[in-house]
C-alpha positions, 0 to 999 in steps of 0.5 A, a space after each residue: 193469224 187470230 186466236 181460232 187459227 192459232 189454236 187450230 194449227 196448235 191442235 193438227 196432227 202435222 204441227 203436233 209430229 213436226 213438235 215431236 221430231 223437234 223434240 227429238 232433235 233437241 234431246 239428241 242435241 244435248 245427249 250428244 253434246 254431253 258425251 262429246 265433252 265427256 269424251 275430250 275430258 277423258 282424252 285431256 286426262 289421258 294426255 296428261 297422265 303421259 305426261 307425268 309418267 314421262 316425267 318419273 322415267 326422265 327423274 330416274 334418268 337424271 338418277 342413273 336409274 334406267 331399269 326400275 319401274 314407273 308404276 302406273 299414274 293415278 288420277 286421285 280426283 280431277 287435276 290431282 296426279 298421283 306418280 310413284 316408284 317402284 324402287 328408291 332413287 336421289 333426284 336434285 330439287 333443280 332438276 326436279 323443277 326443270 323436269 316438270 315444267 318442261 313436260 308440263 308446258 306440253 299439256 298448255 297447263 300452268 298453274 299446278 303445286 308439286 309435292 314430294 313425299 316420302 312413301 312410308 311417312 307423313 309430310 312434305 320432304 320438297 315442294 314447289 308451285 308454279 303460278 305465272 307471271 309472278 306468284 310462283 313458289 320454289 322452295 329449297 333449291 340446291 340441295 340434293 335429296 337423299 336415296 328414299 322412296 319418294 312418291 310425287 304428287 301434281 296438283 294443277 289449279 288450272 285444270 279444267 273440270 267437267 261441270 257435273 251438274 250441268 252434265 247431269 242435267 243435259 242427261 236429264 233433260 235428253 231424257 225428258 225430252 225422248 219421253 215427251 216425243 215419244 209420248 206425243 209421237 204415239 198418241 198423233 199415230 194411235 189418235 184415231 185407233 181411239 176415237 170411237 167409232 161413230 166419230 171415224 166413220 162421220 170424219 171420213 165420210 165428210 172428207 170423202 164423201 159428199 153424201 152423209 148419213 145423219 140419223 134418219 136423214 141422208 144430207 148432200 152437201 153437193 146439193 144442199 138438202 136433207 132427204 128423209 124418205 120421199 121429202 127433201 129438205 132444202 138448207 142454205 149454203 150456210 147450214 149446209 156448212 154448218 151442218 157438216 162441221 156438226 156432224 164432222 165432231 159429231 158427239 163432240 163440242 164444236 166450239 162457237 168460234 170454229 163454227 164462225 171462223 168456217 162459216 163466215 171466215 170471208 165475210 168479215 165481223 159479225 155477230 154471234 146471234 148470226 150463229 144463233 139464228 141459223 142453228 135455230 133454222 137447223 134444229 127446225 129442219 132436223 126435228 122431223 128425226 127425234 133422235 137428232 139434236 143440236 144442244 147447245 153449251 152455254 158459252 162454248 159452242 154447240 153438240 150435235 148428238 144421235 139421242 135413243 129417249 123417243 121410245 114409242 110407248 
């Protein structure tokens, strides 16, 4: 495919709607993508939680304790759980650390530090950490804890937090791309609702209609002439071709290479003075109607225009 074909292909209605609904698709993709890992983040930590308040209850098991509460689980920040009591109890470090890891080893997390504080003081009353294979901590085993209030604290390095940034960014991105789609979506279907009306009424008429309009002249595309009046003017099949797509973008630059793309797109390299000569024979043909004109835009292409300056004095 050459650059002309590219370009107009890039430019077509139907390439611009296929853009936008690709579009769609990819903002729909990253929305969606978003809020399903949003939504396994939550159901992780909700897991988790369970778990730990299952902890507490089996700690006042152990205690002796099966009627006072386990108040409810607080997620300080991502992977920091907080576990409190409503009344005070005695627990055994061992069976603290038992507890844990046998909970625990249900939510498949392994790297985790456990505090134990004394609810109205400062400090760390016991505490250990589990880091398999070999780095583990456990710190005063065997000694029992004396009846307290006791809140737990279980901070895990191994949980896994959700990438903020990157979720703002499929956020933002989802965003940019529904504007743009949007956007592109409504400008190809309100496209010719803009154009003016001289340039809907040639575009239609070369589509459907063999026989045009052309200032002063009636052109037949099917037989090759301009009449104006009682006289006929015979064009050739390449200015008849040429003369269409002119009036096809009437009032509107028809770029060079369009024109030698549609005209001579079978017949091989030629030259731009090709081009030249036969818009030349078309100006000649055309100044029997001083309103029309074929002005030419040095280096681009050429302008048919309906012009109103041949005013009879």
């Amino acid at each position: 495919m050459d650059v002309n074909s590219f370009d107009r292909a890039y430019n077509s209605s139907g390439f611009k709607l296929f853009a936008a609904f690709l579009i769609c698709f990819c903002a729909i993709f990253f929305l969606a993508a978003f809020m399903t890992g949003r939504s396994e983040g939550e159901i992780f930590s909700k897991r988790v939680n369970i778990a730990v308040r299952a902890i507490g209850h089996n700690l006042l098991l152990q205690a002796g304790d099966s009627t006072s509460i386990v108040l409810p689980v607080v997620e300080k920040s991502k992977g920091v759980f907080l576990l409190e009591f409503d009344n005070e109890f005695v627990f055994q470090p061992d069976t603290l650390v038992v507890i844990v890891q046998r909970f625990l080893a249900k939510t498949e997390l392994t790297k985790y530090t456990v505090t134990v504080h004394e609810c109205n003081r400062p400090g760390i009353v016991y505490g250990f950490e589990i880091n398999p294979p070999v780095s583990s901590i456990e710190a005063c085993r065997g000694r029992s804890q004396p009846k307290a209030c006791y809140k737990i604290e279980i901070a895990f390095a191994d949980f896994p937090r959700p990438t903020d940034l990157n979720s703002q960014i499929a956020m933002m991105i989802s965003g940019i791309l529904s504007v743009l789609a949007v956007v592109l979506i409504s400008r190809n279907l309100g496209f010719k609702k803009l154009k003016p009306l001289v340039e809907q009424n040639a575009s239609t008429q070369n589509e459907n209609n063999p026989v045009l309009t052309i200032g002063r002249f009636v052109f037949d595309a099917t037989y090759q002439s301009l009449k104006m009046g009682e006289e006929t003017i015979s064009l050739t099949d390449k200015e008849c071709r040429i003369l269409r797509l002119l009036n096809r973008n009437i009032g509107r630059l028809t770029l060079r290479e369009e024109l030698i793309q549609e005209v001579w797109t079978d017949e091989g390299v030629i030259t731009g003075r090709s081009l030249d000569m036969f818009i030349s024979k078309l100006r000649k043909k055309l100044s029997a109607d001083p309103d029309l004109r074929i002005t030419n835009i040095h280096g681009k292409g050429y302008r048919l225009e309906i012009v109103h300056d041949s005013i009879v004095q």
